[in-house]
KOLPA-723570 format. One record per residue (C-alpha): x, y, z; residue in one letter. Coordinates in Angstrom, 2 decimals. Layout:
<rec <X; Y; Z>; a>
...
! end
This chain:
<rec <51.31; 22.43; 236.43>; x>
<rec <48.56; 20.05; 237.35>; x>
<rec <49.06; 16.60; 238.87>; x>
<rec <47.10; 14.22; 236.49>; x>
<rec <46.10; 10.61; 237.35>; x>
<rec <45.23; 8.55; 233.77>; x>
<rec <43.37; 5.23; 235.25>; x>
<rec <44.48; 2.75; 232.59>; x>
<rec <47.57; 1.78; 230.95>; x>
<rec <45.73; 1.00; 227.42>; x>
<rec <46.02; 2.71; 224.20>; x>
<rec <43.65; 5.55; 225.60>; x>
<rec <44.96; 6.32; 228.41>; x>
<rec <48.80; 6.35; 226.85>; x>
<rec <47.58; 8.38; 224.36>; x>
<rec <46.24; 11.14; 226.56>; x>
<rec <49.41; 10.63; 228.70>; x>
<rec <51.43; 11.15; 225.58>; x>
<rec <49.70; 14.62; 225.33>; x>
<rec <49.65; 15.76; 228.45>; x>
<rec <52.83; 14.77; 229.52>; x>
<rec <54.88; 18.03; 228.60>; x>
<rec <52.14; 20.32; 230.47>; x>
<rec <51.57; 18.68; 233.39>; x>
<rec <52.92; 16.27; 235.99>; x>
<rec <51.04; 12.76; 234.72>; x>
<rec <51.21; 9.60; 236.37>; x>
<rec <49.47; 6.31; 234.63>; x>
<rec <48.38; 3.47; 236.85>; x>
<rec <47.89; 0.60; 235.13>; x>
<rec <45.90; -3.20; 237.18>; x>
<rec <48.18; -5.34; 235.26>; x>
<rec <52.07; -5.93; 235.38>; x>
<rec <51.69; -5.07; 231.10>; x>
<rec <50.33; -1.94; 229.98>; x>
<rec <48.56; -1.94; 226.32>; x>
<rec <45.11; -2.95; 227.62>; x>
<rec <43.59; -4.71; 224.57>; x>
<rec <46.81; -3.90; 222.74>; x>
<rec <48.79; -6.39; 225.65>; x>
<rec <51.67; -8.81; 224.02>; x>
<rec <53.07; -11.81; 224.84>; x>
<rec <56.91; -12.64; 224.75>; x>
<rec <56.83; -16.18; 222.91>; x>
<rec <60.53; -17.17; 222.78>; x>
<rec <62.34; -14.04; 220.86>; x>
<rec <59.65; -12.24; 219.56>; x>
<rec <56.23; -10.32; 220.44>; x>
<rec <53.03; -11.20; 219.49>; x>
<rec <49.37; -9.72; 220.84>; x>
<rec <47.06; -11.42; 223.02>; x>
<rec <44.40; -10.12; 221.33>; x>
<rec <44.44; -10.48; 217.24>; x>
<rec <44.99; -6.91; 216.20>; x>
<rec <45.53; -5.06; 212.27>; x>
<rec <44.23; -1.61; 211.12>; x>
<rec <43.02; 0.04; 208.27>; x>
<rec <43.97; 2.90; 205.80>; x>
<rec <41.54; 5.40; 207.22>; x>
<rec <43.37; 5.37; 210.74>; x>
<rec <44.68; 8.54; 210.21>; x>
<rec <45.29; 9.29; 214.27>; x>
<rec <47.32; 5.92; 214.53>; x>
<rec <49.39; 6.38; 211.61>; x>
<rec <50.43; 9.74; 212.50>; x>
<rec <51.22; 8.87; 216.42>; x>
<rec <53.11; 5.61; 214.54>; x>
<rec <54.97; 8.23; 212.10>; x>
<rec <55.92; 10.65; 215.46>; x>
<rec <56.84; 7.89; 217.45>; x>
<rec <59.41; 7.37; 214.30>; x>
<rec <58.27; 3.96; 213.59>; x>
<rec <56.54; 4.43; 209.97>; x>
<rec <59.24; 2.32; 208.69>; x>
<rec <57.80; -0.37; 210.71>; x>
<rec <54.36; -0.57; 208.95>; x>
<rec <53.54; -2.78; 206.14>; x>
<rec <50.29; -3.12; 204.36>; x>
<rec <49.48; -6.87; 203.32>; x>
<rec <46.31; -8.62; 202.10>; x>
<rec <43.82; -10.41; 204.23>; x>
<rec <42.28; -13.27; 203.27>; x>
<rec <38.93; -14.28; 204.30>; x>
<rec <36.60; -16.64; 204.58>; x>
<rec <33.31; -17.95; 205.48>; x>
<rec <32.97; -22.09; 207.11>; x>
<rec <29.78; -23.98; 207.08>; x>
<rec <28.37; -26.99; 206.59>; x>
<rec <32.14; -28.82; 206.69>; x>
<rec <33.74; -26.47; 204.10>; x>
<rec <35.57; -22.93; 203.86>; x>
<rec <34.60; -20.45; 201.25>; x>
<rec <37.03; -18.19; 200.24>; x>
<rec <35.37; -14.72; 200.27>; x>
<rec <37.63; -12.12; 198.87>; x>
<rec <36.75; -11.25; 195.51>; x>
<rec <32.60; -10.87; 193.26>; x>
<rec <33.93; -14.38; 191.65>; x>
<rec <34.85; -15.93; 195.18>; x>
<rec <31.11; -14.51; 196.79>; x>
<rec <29.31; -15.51; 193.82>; x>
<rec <30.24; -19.22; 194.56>; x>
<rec <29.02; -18.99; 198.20>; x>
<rec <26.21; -22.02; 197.91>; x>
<rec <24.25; -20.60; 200.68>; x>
<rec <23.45; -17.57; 199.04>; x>
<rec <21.29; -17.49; 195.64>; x>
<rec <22.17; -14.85; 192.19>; x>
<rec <19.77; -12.39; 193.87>; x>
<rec <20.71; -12.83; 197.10>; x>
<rec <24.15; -12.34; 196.37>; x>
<rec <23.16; -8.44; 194.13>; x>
<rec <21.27; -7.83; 197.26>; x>
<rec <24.40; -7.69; 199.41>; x>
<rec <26.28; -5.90; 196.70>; x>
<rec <23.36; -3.26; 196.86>; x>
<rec <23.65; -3.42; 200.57>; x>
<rec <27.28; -2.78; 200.88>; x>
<rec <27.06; -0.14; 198.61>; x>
<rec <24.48; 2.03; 199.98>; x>
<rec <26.27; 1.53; 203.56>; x>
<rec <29.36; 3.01; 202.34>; x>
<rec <27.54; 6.06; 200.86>; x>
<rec <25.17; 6.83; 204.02>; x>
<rec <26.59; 9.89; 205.88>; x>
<rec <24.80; 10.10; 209.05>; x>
<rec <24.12; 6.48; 210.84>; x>
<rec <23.03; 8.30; 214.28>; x>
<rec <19.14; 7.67; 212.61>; x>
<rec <20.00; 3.80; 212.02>; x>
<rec <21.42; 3.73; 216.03>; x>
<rec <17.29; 3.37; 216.88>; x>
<rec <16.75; 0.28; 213.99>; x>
<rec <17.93; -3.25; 214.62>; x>
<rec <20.57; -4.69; 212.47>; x>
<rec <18.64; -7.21; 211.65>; x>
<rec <15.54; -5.15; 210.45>; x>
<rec <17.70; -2.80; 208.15>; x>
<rec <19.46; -5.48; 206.45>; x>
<rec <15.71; -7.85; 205.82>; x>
<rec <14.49; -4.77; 204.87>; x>
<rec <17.77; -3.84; 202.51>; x>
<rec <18.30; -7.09; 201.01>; x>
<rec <15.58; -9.50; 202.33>; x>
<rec <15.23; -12.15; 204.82>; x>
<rec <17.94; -14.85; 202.47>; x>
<rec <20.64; -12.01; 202.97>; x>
<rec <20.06; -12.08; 206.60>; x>
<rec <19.78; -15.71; 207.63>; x>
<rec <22.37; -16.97; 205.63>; x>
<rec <25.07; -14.53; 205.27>; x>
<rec <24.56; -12.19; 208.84>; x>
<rec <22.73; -14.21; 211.51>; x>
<rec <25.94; -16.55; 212.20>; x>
<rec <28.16; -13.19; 212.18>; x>
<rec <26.18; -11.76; 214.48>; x>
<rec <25.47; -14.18; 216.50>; x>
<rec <29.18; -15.36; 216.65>; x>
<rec <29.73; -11.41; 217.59>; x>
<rec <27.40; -11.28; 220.00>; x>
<rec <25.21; -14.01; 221.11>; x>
<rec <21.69; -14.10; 222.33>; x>
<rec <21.53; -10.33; 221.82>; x>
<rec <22.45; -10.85; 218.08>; x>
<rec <18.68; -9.28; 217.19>; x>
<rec <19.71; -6.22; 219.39>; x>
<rec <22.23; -4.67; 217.85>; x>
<rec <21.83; -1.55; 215.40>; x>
<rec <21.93; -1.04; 212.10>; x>
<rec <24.47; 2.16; 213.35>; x>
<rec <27.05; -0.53; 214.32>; x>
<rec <26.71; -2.31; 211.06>; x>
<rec <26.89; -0.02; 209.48>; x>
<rec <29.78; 1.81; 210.80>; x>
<rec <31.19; -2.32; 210.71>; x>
<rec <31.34; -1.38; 206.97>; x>
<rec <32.54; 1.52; 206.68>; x>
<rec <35.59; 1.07; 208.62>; x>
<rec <36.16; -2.18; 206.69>; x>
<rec <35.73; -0.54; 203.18>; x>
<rec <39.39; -0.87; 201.77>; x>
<rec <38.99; -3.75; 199.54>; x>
<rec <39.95; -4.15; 195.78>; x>
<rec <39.27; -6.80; 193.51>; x>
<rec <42.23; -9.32; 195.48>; x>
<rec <41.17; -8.58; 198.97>; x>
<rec <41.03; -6.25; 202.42>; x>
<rec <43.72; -4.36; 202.41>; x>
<rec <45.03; -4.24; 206.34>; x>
<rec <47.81; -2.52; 208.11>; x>
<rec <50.43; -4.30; 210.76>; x>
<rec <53.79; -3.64; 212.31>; x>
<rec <56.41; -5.59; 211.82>; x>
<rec <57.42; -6.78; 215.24>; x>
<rec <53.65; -6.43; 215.81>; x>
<rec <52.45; -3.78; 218.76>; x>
<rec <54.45; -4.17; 221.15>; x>
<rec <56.68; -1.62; 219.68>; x>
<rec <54.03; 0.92; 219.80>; x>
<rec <53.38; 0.61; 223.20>; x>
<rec <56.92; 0.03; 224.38>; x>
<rec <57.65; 3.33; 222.20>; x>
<rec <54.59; 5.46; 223.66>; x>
<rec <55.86; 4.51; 227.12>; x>
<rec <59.04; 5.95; 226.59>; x>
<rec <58.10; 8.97; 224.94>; x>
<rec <55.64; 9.49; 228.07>; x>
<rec <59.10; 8.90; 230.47>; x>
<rec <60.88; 11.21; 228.43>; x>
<rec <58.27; 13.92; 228.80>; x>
<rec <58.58; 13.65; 232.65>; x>
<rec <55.16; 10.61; 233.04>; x>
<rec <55.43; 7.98; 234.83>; x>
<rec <53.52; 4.69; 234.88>; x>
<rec <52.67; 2.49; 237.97>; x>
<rec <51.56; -0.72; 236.28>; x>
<rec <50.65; -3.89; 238.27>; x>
<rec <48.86; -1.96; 241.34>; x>
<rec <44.95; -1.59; 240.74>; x>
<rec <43.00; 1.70; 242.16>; x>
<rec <40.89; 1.25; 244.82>; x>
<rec <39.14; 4.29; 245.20>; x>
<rec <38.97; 7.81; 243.99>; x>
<rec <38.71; 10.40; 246.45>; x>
<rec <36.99; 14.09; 246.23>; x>
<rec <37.34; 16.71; 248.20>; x>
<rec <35.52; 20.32; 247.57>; x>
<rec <34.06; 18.88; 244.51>; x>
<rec <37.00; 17.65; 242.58>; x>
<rec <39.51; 14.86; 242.66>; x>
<rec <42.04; 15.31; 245.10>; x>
<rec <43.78; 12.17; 245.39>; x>
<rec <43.55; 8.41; 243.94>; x>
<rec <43.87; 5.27; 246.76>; x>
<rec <46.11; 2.14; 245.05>; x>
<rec <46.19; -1.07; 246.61>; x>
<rec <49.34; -0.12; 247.31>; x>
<rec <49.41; 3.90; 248.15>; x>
<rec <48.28; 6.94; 247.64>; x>
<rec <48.50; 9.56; 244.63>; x>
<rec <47.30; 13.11; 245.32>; x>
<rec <45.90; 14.72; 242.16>; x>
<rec <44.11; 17.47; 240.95>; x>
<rec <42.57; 15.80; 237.48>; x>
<rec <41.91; 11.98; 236.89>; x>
<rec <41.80; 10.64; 233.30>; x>
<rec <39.58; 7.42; 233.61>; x>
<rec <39.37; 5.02; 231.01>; x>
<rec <38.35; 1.98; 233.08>; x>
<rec <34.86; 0.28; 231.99>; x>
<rec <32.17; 2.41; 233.34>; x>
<rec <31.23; -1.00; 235.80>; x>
<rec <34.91; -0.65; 237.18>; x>
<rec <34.83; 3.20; 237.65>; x>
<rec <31.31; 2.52; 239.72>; x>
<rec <33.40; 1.36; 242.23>; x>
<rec <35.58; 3.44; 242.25>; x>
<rec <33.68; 6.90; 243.59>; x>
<rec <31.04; 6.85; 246.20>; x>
<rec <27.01; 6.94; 244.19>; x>
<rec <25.84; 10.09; 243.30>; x>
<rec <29.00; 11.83; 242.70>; x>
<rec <28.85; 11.53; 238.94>; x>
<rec <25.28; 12.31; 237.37>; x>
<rec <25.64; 9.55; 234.67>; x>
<rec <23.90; 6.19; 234.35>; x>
<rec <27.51; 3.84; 234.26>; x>
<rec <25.09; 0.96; 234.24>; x>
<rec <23.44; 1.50; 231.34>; x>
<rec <26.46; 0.33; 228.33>; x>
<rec <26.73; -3.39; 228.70>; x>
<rec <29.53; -5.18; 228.00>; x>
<rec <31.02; -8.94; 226.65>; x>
<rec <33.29; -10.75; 226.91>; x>
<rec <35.75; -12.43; 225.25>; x>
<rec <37.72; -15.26; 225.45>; x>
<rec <41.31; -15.51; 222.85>; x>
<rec <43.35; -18.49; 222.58>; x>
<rec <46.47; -18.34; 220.37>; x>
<rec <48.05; -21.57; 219.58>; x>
<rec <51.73; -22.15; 218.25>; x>
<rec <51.24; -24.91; 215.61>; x>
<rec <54.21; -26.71; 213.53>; x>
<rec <52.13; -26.41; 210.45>; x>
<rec <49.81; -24.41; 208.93>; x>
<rec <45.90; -24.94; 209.53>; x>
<rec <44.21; -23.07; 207.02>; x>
<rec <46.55; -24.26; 204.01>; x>
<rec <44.51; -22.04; 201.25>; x>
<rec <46.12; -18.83; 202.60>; x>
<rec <43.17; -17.60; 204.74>; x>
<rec <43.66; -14.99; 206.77>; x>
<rec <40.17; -14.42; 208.77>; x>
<rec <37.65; -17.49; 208.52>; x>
<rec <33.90; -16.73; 209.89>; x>
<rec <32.52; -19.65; 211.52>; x>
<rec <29.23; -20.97; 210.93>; x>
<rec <28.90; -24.05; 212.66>; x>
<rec <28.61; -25.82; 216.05>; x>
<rec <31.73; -24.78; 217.61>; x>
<rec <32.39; -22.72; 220.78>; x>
<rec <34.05; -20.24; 218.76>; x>
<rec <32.58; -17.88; 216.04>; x>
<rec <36.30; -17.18; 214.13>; x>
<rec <39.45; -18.17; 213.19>; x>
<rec <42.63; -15.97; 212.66>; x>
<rec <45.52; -17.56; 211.72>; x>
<rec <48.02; -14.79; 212.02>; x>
<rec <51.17; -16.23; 209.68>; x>
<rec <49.14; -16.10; 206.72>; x>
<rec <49.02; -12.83; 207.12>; x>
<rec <52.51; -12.62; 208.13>; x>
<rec <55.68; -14.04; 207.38>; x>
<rec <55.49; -17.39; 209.40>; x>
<rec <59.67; -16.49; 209.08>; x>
<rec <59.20; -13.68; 211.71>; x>
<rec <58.05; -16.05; 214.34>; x>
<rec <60.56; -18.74; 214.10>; x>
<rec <58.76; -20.61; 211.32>; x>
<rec <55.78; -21.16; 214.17>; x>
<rec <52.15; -20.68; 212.42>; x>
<rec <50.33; -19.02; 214.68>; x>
<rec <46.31; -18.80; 215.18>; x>
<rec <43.66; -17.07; 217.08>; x>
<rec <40.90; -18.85; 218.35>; x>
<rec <38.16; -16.23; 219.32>; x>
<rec <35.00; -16.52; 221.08>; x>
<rec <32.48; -14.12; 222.96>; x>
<rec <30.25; -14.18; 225.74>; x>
<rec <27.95; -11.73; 228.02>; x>
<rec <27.05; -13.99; 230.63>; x>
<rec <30.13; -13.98; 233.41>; x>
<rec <28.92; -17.74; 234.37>; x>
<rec <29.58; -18.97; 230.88>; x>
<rec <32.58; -21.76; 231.02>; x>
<rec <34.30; -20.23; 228.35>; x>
<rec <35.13; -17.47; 231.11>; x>
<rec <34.38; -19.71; 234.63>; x>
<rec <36.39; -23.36; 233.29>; x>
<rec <39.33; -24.31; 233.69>; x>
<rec <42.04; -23.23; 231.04>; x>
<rec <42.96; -26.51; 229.86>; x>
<rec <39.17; -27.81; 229.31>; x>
<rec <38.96; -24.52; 227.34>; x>
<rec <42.05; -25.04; 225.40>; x>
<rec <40.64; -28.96; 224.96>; x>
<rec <37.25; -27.84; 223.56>; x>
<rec <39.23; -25.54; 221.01>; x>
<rec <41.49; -28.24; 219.79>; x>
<rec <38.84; -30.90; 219.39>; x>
<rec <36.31; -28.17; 217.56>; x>
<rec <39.88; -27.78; 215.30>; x>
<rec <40.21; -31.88; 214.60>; x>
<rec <36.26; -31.73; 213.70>; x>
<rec <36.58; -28.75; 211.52>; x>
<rec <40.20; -29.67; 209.42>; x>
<rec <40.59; -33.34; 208.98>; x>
<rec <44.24; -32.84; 208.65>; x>
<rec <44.97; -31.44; 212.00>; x>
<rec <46.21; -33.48; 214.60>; x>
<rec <46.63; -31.66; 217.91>; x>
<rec <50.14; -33.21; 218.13>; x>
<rec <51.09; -30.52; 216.07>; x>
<rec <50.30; -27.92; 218.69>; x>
<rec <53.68; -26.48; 220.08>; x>
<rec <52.17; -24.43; 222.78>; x>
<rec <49.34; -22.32; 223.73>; x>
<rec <47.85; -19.62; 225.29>; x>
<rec <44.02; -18.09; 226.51>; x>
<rec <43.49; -15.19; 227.72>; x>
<rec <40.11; -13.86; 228.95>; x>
<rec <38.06; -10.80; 229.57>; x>
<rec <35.19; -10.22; 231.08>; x>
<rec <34.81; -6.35; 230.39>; x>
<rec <36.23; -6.64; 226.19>; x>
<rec <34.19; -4.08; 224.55>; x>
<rec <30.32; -2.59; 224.93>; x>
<rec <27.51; -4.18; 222.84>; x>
<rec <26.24; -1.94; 220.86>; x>
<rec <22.45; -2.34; 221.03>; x>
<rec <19.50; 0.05; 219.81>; x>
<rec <19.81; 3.26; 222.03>; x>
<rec <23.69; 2.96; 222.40>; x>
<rec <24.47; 6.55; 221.39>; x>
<rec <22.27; 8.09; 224.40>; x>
<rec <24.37; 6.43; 226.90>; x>
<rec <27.82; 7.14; 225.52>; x>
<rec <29.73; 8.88; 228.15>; x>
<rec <31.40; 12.66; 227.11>; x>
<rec <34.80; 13.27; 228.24>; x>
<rec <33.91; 16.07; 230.34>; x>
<rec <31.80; 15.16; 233.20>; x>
<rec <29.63; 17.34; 236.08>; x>
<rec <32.39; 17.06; 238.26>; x>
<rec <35.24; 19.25; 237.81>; x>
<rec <38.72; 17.70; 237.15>; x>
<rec <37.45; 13.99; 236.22>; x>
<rec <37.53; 13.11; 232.48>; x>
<rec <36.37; 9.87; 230.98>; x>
<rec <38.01; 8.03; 227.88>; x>
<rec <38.09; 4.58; 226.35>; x>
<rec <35.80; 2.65; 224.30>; x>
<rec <32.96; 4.21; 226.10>; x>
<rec <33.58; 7.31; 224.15>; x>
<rec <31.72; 8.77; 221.02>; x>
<rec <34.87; 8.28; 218.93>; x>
<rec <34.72; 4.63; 219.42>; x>
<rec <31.01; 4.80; 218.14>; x>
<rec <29.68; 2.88; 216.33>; x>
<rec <32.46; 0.62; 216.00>; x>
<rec <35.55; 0.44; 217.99>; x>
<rec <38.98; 0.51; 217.01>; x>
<rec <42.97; 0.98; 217.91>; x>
<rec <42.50; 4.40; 215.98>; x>
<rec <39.62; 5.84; 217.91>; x>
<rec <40.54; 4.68; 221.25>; x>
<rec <43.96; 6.83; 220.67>; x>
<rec <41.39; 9.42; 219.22>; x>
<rec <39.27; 9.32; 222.70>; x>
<rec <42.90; 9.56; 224.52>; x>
<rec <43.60; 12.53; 222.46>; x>
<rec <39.83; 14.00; 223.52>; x>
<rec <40.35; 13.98; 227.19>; x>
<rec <43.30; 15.70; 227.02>; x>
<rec <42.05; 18.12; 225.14>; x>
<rec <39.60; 18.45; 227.33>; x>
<rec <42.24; 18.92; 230.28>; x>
<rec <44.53; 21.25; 228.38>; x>
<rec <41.07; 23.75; 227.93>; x>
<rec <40.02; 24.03; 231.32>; x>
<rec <40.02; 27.09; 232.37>; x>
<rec <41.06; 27.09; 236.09>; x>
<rec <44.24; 24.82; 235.05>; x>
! end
């Protein structure tokens, strides 16, 4: 039996805990005082709700079956999503061929030429060809520069910014894909009912039962080698020998964690964003047609809206409608990251007044922001040569997370339990173990 340090309390690393746990002695050390990573909830008076706005999707077959051992299938429900698309001063409902067919911006052969598009997405096998071509050039090219400007540019750029133009048609494509449940009424998403928290709180016990543990609130410092494998991991507070370590930190974070030249990877070469997520506890609904998801297209410091209890009873949250208000960035001096929380908050609120008329802020009950600066990679031309494997040059140190080839070219709560589930594999088949 093998003494196994997992760097990171998210869904990746509790997911290669939870596999490892009955073969060898693991330990998970999680930086923050909640584990969940990206998954994270916060306790709002009697109930849970994420920081981050979270749902999945019919094909997650790794998450559903880790939901249905974990005994909690009875938990899941499967709801519709409404969306929509703002701009110029209105929402458009965009659900159904009726609803799209009335979206101004877009003319009768614009709108076939996103039909065609979406179709021949869904029916393209292998998208590692498309990881070289921009986004942007496959889709002019598909369905012509109307299609593009109008319908993609403000997603894209409300996704991610100034490199909007850089991003491959691989991603898009897999963006559609993984988004392909949808009938005549709508997306058809997954949820729990008490929302994630149970998930987590159930992996984490499962892991204790199996003889884990988890450290959370005490960050590594530094990874330490000896004979050319890990041999024991430095917290800010103490010490861990090991024999394997399980990272699934951003590759900038595990950079300083070992000593250059140990690994023979380029960590520098995925970039990440940011993002920045208020949630706001309102006494009355904000988007009163039912929408679920809103794009934004507009000037606003945010590119989307989520307002979670119209997806959701507003009943299981003590008849509090609750919305996301999310925003990116890839610059660590932007002020959505560097200003103050309540000038933040302030910007939100008053981009809300502009947007809905009917909103007054006084209807705000409480709020909260939370911000990353390390959310997810962006997934420019070239991303698939610099995905990290799970098995690296140095013996005993794995690599997981939304680095990983199963979170390409889209990430998800699915694959980053599927990357989890990778490394341990990976573990279980070394030879010398």
């Amino acid at each position: 039996m093998s003494k196994v340090v997992i760097i990171g309390g998210g869904l990746a690393g509790l997911a290669a805990a939870y596999r490892l746990a009955s073969h060898h002695q693991v330990t998970v050390i999680e930086k923050d005082e909640i584990l969940g990573g990206m998954l994270q909830s916060y306790h709002i008076n009697d109930y849970y709700i994420e920081k981050f706005y979270h749902h999945f999707f019919s094909g997650d077959n790794e998450l559903s079956e880790l939901i249905n051992e974990l005994g909690l299938a009875d938990q899941v429900v499967w709801l519709k999503g409404n969306t929509g698309y703002y701009r110029e001063g209105r929402a458009y409902p965009m659900n159904t061929p009726l609803e799209i067919l009335k979206f101004p911006p877009l003319s009768i052969i614009d709108i076939f030429r996103l039909g065609l598009l979406v179709m021949r997405a869904k029916t393209i096998k292998d998208i590692r060809p498309y990881d070289t071509i921009t986004a942007k050039e496959w889709i002019i090219r598909i369905a012509g520069k109307g299609v593009y400007n109008n319908f993609f540019l403000p997603l894209l750029t409300s996704k991610f910014g100034k490199s909007a133009d850089k991003v491959s048609a691989a991603w898009l494509l897999g963006r559609v894909k993984i988004r392909s449940d949808r009938g005549t009424q709508g997306e058809r998403l997954g949820y729990m009912k008490a929302g994630f928290y149970q998930l987590i709180h159930a992996l984490t016990e499962s892991i204790d039962k199996k003889g884990g543990s988890i450290i959370s609130g005490n960050p590594v410092r530094t990874i330490h080698f000896d004979s050319g494998r890990p041999s024991s991991v430095e917290l800010q507070r103490g010490t861990l020998q090991c024999d394997v370590v399980i990272s699934t930190a951003s590759p900038m974070t595990l950079s300083g964690l070992i000593k250059p030249g140990i690994l023979d990877l380029n960590l520098d070469q995925i970039r990440y964003q940011g993002t920045c997520c208020a949630l706001l506890g309102i006494s009355e609904s904000l988007m009163k047609d039912g929408t679920y998801w809103l794009n934004i297209d507009a000037e606003v410091p945010f590119g989307a809206l989520i307002e979670h209890t119209n997806f959701m009873p507003v009943q299981d949250y003590r008849q509090e409608h609750l919305v996301y208000i999310a925003s990116y960035f890839q610059d660590p001096e932007d002020t959505l990251y560097t200003a103050d929380r309540e000038k933040v908050i302030k910007k939100f609120i008053q981009s809300l007044e502009y947007m809905f008329p009917d909103f007054d802020q006084s209807s705000v009950l409480w709020w909260k922001l939370t911000r990353d600066i390390q959310t997810a990679p962006v997934y420019e031309t070239g991303y698939a040569d610099t995905i990290l494997p799970y098995c690296t040059n140095v013996k005993g140190l794995y690599l997981a997370g939304m680095f990983s080839e199963a979170n390409y070219p889209e990430r998800s709560m699915n694959d980053s339990i599927k990357a989890g589930y990778k490394a341990a594999e990976a573990v279980l088949h070394e030879s010398d173990l």
